[in-house]
Backbone as CSV, one residue per row, in Angstrom:
resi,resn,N_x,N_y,N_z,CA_x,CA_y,CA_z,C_x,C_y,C_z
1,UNK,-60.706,-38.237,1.606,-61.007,-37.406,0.442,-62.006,-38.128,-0.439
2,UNK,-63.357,-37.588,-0.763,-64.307,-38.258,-1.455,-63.713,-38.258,-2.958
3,UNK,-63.311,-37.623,-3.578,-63.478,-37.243,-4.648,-61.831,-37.220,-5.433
4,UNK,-60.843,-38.034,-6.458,-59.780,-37.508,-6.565,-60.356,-37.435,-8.562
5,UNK,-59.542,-36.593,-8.714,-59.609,-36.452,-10.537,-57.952,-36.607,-11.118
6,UNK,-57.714,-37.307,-11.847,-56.730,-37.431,-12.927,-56.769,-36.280,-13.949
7,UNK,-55.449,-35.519,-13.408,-55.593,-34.699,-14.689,-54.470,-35.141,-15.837
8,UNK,-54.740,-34.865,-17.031,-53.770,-35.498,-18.231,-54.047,-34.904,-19.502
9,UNK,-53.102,-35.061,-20.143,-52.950,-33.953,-21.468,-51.739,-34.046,-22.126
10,UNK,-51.560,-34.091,-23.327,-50.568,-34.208,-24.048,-49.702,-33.068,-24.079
11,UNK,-47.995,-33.053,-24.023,-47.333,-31.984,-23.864,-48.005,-30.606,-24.734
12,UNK,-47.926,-29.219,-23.821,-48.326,-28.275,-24.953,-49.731,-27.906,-24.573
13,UNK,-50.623,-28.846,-24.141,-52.261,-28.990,-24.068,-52.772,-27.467,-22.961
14,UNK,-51.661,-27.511,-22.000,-52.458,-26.494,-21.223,-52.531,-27.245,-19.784
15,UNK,-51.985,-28.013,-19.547,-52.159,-28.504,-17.861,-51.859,-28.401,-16.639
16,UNK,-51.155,-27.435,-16.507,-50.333,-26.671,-15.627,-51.464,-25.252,-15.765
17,UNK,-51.824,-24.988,-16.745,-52.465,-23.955,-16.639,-54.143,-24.006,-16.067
18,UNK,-54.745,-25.467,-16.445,-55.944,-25.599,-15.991,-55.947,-26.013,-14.047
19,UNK,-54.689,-26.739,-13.966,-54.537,-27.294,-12.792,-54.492,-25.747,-11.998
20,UNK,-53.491,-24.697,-12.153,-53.967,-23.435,-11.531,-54.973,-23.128,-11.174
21,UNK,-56.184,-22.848,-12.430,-57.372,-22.296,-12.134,-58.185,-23.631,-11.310
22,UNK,-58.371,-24.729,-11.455,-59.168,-25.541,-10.058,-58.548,-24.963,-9.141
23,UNK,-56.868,-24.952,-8.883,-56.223,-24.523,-7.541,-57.462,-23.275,-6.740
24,UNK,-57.094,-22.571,-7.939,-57.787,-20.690,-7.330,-59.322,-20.925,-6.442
25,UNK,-59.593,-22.592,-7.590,-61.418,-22.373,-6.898,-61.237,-23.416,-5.574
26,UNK,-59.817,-23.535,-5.098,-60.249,-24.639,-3.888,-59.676,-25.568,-4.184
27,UNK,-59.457,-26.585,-5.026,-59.001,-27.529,-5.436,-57.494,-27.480,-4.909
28,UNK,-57.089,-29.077,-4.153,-55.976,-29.838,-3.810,-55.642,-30.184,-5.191
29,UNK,-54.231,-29.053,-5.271,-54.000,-29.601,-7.055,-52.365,-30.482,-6.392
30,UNK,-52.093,-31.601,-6.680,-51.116,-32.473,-6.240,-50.390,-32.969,-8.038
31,UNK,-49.480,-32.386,-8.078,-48.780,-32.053,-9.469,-47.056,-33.068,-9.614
32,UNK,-47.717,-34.348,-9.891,-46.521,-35.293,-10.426,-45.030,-34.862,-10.779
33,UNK,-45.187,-33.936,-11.728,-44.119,-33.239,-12.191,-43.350,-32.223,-11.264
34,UNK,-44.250,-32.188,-10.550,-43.415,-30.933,-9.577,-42.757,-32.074,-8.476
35,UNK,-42.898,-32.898,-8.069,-43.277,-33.857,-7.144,-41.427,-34.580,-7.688
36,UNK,-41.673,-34.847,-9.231,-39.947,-35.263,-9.975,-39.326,-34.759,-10.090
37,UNK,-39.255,-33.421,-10.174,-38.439,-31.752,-9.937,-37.869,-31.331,-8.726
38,UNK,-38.391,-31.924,-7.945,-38.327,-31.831,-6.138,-37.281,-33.351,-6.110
39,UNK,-38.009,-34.483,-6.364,-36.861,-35.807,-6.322,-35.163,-35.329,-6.982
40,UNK,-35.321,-34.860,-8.048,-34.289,-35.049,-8.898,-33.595,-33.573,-8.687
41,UNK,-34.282,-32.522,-7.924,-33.294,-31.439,-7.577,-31.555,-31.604,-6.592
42,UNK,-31.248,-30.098,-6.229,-30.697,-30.636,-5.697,-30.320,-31.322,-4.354
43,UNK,-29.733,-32.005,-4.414,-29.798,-33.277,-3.182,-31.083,-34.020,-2.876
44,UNK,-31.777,-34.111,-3.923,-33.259,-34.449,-3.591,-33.214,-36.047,-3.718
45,UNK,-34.268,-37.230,-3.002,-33.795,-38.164,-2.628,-34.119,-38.929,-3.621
46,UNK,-34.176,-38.595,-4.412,-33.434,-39.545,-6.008,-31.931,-39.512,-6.206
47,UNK,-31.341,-38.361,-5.863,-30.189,-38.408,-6.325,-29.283,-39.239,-6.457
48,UNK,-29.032,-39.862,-5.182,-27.918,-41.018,-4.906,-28.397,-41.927,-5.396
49,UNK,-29.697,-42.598,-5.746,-29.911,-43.465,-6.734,-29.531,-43.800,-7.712
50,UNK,-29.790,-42.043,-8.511,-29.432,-41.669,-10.267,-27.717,-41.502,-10.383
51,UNK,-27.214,-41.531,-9.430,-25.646,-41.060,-9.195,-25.078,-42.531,-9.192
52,UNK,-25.919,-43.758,-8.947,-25.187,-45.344,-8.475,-25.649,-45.404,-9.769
53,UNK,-26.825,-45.131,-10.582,-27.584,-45.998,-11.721,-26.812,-45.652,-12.813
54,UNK,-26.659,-44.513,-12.886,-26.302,-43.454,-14.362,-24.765,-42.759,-13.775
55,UNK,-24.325,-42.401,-12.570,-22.928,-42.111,-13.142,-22.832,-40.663,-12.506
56,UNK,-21.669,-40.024,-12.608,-21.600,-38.627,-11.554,-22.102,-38.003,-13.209
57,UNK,-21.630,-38.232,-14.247,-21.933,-37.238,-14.924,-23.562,-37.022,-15.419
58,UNK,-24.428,-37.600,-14.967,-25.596,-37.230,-15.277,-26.152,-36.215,-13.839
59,UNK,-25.002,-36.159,-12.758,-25.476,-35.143,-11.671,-24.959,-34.228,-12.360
60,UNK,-25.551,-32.821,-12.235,-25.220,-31.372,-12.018,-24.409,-30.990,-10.901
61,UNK,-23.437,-29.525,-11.422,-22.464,-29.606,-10.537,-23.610,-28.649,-8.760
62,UNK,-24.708,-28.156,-9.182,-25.037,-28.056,-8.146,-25.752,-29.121,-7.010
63,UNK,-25.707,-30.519,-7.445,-26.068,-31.625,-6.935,-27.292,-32.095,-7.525
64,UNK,-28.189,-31.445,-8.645,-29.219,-31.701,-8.967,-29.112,-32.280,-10.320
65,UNK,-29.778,-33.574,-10.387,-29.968,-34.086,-12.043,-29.625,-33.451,-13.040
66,UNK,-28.704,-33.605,-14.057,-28.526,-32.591,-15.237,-29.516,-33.194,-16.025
67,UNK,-30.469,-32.420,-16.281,-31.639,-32.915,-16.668,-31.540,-32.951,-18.510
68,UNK,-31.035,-32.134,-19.107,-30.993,-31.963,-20.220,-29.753,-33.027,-21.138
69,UNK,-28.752,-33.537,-20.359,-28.175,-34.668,-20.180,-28.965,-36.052,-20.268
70,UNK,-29.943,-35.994,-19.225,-30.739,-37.104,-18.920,-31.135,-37.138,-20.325
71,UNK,-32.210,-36.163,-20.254,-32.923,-35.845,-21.635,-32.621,-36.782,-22.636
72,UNK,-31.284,-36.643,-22.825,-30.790,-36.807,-24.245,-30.435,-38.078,-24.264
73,UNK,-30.108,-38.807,-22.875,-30.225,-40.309,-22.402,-31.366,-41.197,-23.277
74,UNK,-32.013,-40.690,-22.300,-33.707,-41.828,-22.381,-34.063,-41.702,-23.580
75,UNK,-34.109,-40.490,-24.555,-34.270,-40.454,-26.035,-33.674,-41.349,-26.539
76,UNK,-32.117,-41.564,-26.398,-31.258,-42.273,-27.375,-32.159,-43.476,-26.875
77,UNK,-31.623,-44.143,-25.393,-31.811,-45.836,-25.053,-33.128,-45.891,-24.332
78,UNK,-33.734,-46.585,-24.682,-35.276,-46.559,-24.102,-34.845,-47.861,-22.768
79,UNK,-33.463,-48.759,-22.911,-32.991,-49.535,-21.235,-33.022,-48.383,-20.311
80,UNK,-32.298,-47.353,-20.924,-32.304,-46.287,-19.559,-33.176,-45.404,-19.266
81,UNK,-34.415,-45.442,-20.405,-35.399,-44.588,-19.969,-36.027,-45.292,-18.856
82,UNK,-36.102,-46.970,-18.709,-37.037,-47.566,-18.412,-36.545,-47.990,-16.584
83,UNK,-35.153,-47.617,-16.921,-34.062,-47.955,-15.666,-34.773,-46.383,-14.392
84,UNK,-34.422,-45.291,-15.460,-35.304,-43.828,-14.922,-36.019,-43.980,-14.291
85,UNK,-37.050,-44.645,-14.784,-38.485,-44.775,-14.546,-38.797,-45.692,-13.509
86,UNK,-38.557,-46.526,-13.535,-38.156,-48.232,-12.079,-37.558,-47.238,-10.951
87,UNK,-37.153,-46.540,-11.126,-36.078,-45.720,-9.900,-37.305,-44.918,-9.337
88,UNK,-37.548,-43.896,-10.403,-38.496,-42.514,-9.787,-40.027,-43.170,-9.259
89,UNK,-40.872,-44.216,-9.972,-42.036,-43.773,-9.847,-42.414,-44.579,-8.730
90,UNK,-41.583,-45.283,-7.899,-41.862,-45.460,-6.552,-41.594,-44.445,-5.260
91,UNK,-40.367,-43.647,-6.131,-40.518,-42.633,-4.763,-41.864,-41.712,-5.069
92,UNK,-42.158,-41.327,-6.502,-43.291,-39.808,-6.778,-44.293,-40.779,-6.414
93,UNK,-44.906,-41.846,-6.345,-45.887,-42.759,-6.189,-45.970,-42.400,-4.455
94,UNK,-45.081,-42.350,-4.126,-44.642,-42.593,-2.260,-45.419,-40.809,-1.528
95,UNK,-44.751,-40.236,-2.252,-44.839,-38.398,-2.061,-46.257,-38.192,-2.186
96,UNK,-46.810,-39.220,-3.937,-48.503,-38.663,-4.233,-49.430,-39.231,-2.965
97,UNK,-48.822,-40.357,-2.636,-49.752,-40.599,-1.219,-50.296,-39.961,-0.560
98,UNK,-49.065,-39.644,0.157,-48.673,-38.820,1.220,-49.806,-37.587,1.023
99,UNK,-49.447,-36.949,0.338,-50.103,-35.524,-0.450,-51.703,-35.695,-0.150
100,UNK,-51.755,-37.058,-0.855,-53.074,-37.258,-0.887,-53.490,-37.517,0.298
101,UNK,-53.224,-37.897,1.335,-53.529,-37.900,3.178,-53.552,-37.054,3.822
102,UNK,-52.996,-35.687,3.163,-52.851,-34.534,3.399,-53.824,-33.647,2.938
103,UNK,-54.867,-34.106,2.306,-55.616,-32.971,1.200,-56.590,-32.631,2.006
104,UNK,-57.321,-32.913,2.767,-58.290,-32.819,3.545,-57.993,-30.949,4.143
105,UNK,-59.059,-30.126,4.327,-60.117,-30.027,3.313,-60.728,-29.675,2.013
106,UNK,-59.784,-29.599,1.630,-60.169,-29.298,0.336,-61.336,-29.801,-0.319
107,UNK,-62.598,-29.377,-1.178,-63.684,-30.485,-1.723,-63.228,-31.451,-2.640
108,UNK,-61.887,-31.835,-3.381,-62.189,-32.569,-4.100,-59.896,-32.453,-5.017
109,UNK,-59.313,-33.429,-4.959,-58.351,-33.258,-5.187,-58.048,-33.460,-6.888
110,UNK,-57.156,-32.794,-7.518,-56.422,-32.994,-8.940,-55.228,-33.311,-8.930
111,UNK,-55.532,-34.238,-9.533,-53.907,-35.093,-9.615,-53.038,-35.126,-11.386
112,UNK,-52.412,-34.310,-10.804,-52.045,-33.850,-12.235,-50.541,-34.999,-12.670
113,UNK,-51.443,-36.061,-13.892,-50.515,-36.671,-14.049,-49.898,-37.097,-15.729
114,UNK,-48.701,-36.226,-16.195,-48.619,-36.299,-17.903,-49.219,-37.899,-18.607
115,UNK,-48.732,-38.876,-17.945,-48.803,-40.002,-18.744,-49.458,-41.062,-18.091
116,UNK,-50.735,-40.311,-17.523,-51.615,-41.166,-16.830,-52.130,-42.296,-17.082
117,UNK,-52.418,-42.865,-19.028,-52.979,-43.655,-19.090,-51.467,-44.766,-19.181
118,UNK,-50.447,-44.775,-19.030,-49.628,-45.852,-18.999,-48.654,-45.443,-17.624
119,UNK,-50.028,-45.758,-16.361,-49.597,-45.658,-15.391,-50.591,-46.167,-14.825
120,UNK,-50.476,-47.770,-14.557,-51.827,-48.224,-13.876,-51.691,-47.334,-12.267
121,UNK,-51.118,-47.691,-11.536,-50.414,-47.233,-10.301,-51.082,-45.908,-9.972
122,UNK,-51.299,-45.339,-10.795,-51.849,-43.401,-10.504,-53.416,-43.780,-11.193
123,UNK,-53.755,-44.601,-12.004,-54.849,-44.644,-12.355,-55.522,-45.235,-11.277
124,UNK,-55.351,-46.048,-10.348,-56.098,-46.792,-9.307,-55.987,-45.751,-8.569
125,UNK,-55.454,-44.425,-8.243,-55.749,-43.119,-7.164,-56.665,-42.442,-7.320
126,UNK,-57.255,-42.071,-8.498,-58.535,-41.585,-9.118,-60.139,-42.038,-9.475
127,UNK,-60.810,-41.166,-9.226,-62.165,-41.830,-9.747,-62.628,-41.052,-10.990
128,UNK,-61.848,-40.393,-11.586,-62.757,-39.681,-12.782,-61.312,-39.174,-13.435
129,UNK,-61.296,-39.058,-14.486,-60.360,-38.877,-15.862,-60.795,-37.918,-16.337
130,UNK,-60.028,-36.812,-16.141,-60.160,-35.580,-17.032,-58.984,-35.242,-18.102
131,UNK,-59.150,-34.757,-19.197,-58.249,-34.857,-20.245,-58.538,-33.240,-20.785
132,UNK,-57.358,-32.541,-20.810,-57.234,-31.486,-21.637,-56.516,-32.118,-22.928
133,UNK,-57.307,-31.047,-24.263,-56.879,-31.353,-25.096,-57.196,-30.307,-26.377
134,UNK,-56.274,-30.415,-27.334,-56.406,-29.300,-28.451,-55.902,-29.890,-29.427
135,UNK,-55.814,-29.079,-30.509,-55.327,-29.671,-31.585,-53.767,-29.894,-31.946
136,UNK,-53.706,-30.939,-32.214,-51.649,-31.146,-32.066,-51.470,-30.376,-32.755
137,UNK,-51.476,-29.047,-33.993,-50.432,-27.762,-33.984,-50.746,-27.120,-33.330
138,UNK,-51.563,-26.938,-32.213,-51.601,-26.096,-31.236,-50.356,-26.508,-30.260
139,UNK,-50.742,-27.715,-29.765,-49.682,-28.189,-28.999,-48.354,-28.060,-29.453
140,UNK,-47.661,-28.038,-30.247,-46.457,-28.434,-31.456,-46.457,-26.239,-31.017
141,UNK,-46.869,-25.551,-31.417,-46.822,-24.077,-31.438,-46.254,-23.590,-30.293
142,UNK,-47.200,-24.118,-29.076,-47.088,-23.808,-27.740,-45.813,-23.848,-27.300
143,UNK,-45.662,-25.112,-27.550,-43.986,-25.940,-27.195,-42.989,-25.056,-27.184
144,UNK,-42.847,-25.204,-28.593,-41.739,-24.571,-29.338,-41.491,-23.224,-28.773
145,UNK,-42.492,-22.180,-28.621,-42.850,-21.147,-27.763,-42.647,-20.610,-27.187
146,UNK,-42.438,-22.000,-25.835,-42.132,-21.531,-24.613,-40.403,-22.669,-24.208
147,UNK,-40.202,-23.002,-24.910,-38.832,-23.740,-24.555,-38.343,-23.715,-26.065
148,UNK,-36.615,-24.348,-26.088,-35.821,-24.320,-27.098,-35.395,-25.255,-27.973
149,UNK,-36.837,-25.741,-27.694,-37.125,-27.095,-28.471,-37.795,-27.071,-30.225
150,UNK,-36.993,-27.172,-30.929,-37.578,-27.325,-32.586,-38.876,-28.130,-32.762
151,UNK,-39.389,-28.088,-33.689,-40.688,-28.713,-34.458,-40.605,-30.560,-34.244
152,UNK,-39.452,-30.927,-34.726,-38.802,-32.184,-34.776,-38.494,-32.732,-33.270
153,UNK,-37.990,-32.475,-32.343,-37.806,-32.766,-31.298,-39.173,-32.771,-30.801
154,UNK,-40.294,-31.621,-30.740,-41.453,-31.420,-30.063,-42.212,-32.814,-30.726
155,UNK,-42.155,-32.818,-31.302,-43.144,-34.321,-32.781,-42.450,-35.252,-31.674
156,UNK,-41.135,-35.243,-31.826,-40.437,-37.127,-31.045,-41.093,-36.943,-29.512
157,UNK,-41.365,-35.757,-28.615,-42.022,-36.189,-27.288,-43.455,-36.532,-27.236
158,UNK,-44.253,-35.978,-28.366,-45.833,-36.231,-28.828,-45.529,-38.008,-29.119
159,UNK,-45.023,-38.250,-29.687,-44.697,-39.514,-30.135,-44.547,-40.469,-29.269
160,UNK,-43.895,-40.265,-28.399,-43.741,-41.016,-27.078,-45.034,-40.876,-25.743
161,UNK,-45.731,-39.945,-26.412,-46.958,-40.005,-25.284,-47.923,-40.821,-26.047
162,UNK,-49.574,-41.014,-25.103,-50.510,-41.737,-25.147,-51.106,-40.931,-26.367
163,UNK,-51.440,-40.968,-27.281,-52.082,-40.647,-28.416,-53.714,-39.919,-28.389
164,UNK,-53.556,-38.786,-28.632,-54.416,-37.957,-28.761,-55.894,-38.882,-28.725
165,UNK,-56.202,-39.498,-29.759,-57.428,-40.254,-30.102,-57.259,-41.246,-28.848
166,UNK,-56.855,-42.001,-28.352,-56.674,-42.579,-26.932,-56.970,-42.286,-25.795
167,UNK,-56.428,-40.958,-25.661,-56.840,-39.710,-24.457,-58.019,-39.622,-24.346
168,UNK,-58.817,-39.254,-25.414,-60.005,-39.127,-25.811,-60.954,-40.222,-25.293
169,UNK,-60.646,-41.210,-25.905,-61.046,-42.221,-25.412,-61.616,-42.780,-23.921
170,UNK,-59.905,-42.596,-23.166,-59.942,-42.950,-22.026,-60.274,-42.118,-20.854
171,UNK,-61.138,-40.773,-21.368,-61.678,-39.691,-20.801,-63.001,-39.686,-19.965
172,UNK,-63.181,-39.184,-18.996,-64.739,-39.367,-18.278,-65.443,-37.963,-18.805
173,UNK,-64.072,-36.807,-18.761,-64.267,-35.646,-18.992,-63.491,-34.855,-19.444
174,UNK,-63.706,-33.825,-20.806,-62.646,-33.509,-21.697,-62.993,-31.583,-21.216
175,UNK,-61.801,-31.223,-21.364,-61.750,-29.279,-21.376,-61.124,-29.420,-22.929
176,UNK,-61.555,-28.442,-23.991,-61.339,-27.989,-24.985,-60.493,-27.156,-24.716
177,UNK,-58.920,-26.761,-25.267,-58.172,-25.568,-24.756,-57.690,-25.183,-25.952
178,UNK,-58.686,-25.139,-27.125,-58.210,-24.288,-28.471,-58.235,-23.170,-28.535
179,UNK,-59.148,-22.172,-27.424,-59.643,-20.755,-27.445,-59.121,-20.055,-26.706
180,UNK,-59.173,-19.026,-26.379,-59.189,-18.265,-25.238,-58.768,-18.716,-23.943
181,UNK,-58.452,-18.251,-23.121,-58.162,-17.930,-20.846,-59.277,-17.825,-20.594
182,UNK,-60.135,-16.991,-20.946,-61.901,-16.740,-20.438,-62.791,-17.951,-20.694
183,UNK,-62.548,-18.737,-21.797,-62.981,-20.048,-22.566,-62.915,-21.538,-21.514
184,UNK,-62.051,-21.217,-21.451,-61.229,-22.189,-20.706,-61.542,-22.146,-19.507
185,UNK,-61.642,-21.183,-18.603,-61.791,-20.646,-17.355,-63.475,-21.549,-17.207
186,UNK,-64.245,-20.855,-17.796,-65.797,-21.410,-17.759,-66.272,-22.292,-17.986
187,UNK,-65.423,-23.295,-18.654,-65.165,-24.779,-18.080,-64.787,-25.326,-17.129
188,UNK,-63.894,-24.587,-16.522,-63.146,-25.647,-15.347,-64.480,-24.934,-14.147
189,UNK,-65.059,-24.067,-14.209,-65.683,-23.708,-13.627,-67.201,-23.999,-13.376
190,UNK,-67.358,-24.768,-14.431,-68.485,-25.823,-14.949,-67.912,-27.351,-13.909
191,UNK,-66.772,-27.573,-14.099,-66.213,-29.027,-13.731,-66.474,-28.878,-12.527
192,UNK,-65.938,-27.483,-12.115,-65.424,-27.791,-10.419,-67.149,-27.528,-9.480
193,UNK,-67.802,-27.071,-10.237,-68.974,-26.970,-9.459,-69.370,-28.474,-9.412
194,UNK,-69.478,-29.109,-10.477,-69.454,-30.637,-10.620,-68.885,-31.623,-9.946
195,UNK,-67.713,-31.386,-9.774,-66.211,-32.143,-8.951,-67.078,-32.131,-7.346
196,UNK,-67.397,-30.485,-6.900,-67.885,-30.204,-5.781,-69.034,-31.020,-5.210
197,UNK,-69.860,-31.230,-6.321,-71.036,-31.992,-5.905,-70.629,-33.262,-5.917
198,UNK,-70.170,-33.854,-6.700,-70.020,-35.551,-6.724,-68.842,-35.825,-5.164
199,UNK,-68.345,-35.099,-4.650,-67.365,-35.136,-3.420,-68.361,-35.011,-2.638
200,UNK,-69.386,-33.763,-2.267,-69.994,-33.441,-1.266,-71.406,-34.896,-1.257
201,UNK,-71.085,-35.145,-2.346,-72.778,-36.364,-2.166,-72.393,-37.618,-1.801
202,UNK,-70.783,-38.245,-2.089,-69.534,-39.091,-2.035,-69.696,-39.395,-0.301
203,UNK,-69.751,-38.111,0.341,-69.264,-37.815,1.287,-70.203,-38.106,2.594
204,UNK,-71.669,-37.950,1.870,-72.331,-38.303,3.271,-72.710,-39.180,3.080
């Protein structure tokens, strides 16, 4: 695969939604989060890990992570967020491989990863950093929105991510997602003609 892109964005930003539209134009979209959703379902091969580490009661009675349990874990003790984390990101690290050996043909893969910049490990898989981003009450709006999460809770997960002005920073290439689906769209559609060429020139 000539070409991989980091995708990243602060909760709320829109990244699930941009990672779609590359999907539609071709794009190997390989999605972290779906990748820990699949580990931590049920019987999925995190489980017996999280079941020796944390205890039957953080399993669900259908065999899958009680996630909202967890949740409320790693918030309180940042030992067991970090215990979480030592566990999962060698198996999702193991899966993104894989995925990625698999992408072929696609022109050019997205690797959709929330907390990319404090993840050397996924940053050495990529050659270009793309960052969605908007304005944090956009993000903070969105949230709240679409899950049953308050103002206050949404602030403490912003808080715990890589910082807006940082993102920015550590960007090769930014999508604006303050506007519009049509807005948005004609960017990624700008990128991916871009993505296309730097893979196809990569390549011979």
């Amino acid at each position: 695969m000539s070409l991989c892109v980091g995708l990243t964005g602060g909760i709320g930003c829109g990244k699930s939604t941009v990672a779609k539209m590359f999907q539609e134009r071709g794009a190997c979209v390989i999605d972290t989060d779906e990748i820990a959703h699949r580990l931590t379902g049920a019987n999925g091969r995190a489980i017996d890990a999280i079941r020796a580490a944390f205890g039957d009661r953080y399993i669900a009675e259908d065999g899958s992570m009680n996630r909202s349990r967890m949740r409320e874990l790693v918030f309180s003790d940042e030992l067991a967020k970090q215990r979480l984390e030592r566990l999962l990101h060698p198996l999702i690290l193991d899966s993104t491989q894989a995925q990625l050996r698999q992408a072929y043909p696609a022109p050019y893969v997205v690797l959709v990863v929330p907390l990319l910049f404090g993840s050397p490990d996924f940053l050495r898989l990529v050659q270009r950093v793309l960052v969605v981003d908007c304005a944090e009450s956009r993000q903070i709006e969105r949230v709240m929105r679409r899950s049953q999460l308050g103002e206050p809770e949404v602030r403490a997960i912003m808080a715990r991510q890589t910082g807006r002005a940082a993102r920015l920073r550590g960007a090769d290439d930014v999508l604006h997602n303050d506007g519009d689906l049509s807005g948005l769209a004609g960017q990624v559609a700008a990128l991916h003609n871009i993505y296309s060429a730097m893979s196809a020139q990569n390549g011979d």
